[in-house]
ROSELUM-609944 format. One line per field, with one value per residue: residue number from 1; z, y, x of N, C-alpha, C, O in turn; residue in three letters. Coordinates in Angstrom, 2 decimals. Each point is the difference from the previous one (the first is absolute). Example, Ala and Ser with C-alpha at 12.3 -4.5 7.8 and 13.67 -1.06 7.14 Angstrom:
ROSELUM-609944
seq: c(1	2)
nw: c(7.80	-1.38)
nv: c(-5.69	1.07)
nu: c(13.19	-1.39)
caw: c(0.00	0.06)
cav: c(1.19	1.19)
cau: c(-0.89	0.82)
cw: c(0.00	0.73)
cv: c(1.20	1.09)
cu: c(0.90	-0.77)
ow: c(0.66	0.17)
ov: c(-0.02	1.11)
ou: c(1.04	0.51)
type: c(ALA	SER)
This chain:
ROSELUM-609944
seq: c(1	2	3	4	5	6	7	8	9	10	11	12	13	14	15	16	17	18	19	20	21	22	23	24	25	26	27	28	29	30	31	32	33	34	35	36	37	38	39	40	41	42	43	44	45	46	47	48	49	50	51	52	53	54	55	56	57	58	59	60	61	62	63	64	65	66	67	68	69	70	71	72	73	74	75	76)
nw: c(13.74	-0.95	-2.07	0.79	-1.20	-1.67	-0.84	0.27	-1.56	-2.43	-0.50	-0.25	-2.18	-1.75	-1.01	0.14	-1.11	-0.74	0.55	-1.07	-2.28	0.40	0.19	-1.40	-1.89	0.82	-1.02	-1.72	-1.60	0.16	-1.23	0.21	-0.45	-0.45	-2.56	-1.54	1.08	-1.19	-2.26	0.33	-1.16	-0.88	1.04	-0.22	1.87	2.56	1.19	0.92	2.31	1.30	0.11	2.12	1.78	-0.12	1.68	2.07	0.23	1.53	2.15	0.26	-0.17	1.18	1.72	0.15	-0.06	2.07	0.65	0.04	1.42	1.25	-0.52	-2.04	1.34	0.15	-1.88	1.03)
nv: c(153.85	1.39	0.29	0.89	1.10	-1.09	-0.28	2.26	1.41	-0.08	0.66	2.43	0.96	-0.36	0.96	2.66	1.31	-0.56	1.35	1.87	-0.04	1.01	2.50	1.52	0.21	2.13	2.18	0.85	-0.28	1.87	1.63	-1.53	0.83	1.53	0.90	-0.10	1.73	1.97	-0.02	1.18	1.81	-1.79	-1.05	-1.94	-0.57	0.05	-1.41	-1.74	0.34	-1.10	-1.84	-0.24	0.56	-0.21	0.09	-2.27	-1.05	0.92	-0.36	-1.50	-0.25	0.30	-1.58	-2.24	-0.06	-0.11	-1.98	-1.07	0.18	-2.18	-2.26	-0.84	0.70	-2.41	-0.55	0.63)
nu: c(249.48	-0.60	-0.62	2.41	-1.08	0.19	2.37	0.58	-0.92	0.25	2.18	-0.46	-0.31	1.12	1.54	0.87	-1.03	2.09	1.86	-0.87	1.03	2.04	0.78	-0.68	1.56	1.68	-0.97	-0.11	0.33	0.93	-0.58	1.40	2.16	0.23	-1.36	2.24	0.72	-0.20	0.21	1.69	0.03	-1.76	1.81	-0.85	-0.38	0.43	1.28	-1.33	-0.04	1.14	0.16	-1.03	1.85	-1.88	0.22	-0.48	-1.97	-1.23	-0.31	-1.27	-2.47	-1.50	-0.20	-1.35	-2.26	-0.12	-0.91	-2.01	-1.14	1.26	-0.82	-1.98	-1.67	-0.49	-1.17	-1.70)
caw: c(1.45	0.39	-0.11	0.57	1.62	0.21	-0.32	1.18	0.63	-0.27	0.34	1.68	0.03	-0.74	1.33	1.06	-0.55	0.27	1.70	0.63	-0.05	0.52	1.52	-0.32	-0.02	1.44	1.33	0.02	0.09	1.36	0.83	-0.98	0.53	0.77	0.28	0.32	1.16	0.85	-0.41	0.11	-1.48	-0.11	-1.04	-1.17	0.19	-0.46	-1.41	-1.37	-0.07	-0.16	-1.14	-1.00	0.40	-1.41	0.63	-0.48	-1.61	-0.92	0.83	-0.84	-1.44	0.01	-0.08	-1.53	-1.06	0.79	0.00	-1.62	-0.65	0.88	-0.29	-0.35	0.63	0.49	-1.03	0.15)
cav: c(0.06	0.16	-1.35	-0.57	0.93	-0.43	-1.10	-0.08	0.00	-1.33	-0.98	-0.22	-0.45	-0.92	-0.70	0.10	-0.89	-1.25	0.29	0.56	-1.32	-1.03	-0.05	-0.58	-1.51	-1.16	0.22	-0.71	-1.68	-0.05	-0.12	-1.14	-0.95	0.64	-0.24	-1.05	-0.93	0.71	-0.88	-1.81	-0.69	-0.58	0.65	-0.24	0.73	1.48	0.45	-0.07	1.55	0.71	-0.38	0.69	1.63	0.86	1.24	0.29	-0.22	1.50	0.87	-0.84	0.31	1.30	0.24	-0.47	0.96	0.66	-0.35	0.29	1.75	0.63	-0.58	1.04	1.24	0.13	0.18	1.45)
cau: c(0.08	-1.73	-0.19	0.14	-0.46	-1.21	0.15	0.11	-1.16	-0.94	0.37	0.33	-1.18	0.28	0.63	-1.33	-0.91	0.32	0.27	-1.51	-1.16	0.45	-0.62	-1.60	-0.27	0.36	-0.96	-1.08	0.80	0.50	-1.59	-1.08	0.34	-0.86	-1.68	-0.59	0.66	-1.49	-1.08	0.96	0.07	1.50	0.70	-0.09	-1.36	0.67	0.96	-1.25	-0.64	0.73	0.26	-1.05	-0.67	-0.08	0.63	1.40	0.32	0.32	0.81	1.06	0.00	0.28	1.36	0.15	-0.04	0.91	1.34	-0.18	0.33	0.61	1.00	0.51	0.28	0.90	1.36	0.74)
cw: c(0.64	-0.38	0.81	1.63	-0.63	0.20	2.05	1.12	-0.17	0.94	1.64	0.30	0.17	2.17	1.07	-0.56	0.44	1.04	0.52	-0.20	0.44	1.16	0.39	0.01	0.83	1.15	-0.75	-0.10	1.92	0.41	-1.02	1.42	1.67	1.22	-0.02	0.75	1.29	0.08	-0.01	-1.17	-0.45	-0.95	-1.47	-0.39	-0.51	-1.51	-1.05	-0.02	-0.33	-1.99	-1.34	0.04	-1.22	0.46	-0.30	-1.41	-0.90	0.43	-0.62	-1.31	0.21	0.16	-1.12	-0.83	0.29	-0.46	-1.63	-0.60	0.71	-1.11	-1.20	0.54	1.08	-0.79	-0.05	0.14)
cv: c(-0.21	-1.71	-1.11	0.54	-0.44	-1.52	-0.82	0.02	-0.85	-0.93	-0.23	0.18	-2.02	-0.59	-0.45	-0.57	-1.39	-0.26	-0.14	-1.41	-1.11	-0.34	-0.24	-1.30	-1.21	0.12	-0.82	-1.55	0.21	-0.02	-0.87	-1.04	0.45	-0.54	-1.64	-1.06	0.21	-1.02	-1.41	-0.58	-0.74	0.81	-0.19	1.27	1.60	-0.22	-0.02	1.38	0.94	-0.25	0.43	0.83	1.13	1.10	-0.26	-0.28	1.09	0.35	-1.14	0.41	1.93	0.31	-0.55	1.30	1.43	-0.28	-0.21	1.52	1.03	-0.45	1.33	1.15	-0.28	0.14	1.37	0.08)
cu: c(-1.38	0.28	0.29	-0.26	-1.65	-0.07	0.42	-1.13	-0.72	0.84	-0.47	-1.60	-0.39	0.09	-1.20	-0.90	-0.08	-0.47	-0.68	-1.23	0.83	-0.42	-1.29	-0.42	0.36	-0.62	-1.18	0.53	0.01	-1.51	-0.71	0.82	-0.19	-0.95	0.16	0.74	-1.08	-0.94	0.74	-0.71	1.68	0.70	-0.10	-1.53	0.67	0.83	-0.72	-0.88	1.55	0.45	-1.47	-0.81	-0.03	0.89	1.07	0.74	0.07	1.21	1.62	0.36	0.83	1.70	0.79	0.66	1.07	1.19	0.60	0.49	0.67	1.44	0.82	0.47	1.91	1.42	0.01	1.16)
ow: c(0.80	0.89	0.10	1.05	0.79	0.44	0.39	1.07	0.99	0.69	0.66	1.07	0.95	0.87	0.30	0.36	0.55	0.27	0.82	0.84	0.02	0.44	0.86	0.74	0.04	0.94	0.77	1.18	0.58	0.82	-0.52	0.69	0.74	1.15	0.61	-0.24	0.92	1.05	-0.17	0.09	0.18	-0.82	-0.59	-1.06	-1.13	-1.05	-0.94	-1.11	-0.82	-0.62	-1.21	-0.62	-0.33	-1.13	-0.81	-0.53	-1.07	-0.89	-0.29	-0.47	-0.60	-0.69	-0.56	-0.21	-1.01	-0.47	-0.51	-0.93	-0.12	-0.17	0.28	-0.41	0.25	0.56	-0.63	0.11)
ov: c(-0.93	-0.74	-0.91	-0.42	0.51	-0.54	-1.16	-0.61	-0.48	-0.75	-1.05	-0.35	-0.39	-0.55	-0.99	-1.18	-0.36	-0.68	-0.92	-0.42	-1.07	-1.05	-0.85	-0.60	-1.16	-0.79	-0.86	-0.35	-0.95	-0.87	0.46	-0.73	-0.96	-0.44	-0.68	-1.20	-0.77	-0.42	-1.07	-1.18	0.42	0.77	1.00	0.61	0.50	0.57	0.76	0.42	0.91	1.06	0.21	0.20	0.50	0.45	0.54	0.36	-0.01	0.36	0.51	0.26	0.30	0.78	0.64	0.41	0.55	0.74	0.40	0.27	1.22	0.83	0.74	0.26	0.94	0.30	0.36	1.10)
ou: c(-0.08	0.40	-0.82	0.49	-0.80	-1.02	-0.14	0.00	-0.56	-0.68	0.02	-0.49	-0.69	-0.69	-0.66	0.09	-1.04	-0.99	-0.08	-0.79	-0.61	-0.47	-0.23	-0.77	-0.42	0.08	-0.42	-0.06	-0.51	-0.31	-1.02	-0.71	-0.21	0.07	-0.83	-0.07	-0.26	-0.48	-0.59	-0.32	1.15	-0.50	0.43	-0.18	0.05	-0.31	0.23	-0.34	-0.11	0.03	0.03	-1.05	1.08	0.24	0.75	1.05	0.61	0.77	1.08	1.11	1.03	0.65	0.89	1.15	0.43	0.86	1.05	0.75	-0.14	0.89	0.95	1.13	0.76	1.05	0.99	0.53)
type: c(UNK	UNK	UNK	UNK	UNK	UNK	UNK	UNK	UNK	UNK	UNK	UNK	UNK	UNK	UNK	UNK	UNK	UNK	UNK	UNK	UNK	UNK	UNK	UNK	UNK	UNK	UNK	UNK	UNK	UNK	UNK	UNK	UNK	UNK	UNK	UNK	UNK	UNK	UNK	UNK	UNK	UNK	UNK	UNK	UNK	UNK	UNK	UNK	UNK	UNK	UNK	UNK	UNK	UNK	UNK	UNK	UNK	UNK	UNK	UNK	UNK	UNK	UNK	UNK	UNK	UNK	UNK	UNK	UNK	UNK	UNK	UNK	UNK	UNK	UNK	UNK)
């Protein structure tokens, strides 16, 4: 019992987690695109900062991996 009452919490841990760097990662993409309609940089310009922003590339990689170790935990 405990087992699957711990197997529930990773899961909703698991969740929020996502959530939380999902949302992160659409406010920052939202202020790259932003700063640069501000600056009327062309668009190929932003999607190329937006595509090799080290952040968001963690913040991609981070849910990656989320989601990776969300998959086993859902056959409960």
């Amino acid at each position: 019992m405990k087992y699957i009452f711990n197997k529930v919490l990773d899961q909703q841990d698991l969740k929020l987690s996502k959530k939380l760097i999902s949302s992160y990662k659409k406010r920052l993409e939202k202020e790259i695109l932003d700063r640069s309609m501000k600056l009327r940089m062309p668009q190929i310009k932003f999607e190329e900062i937006i595509n090799n922003n080290n952040e968001l590339i963690n913040l991609k990689k981070a849910l990656k991996d989320l989601e990776t170790e969300s998959d086993p935990h859902s056959k409960v």
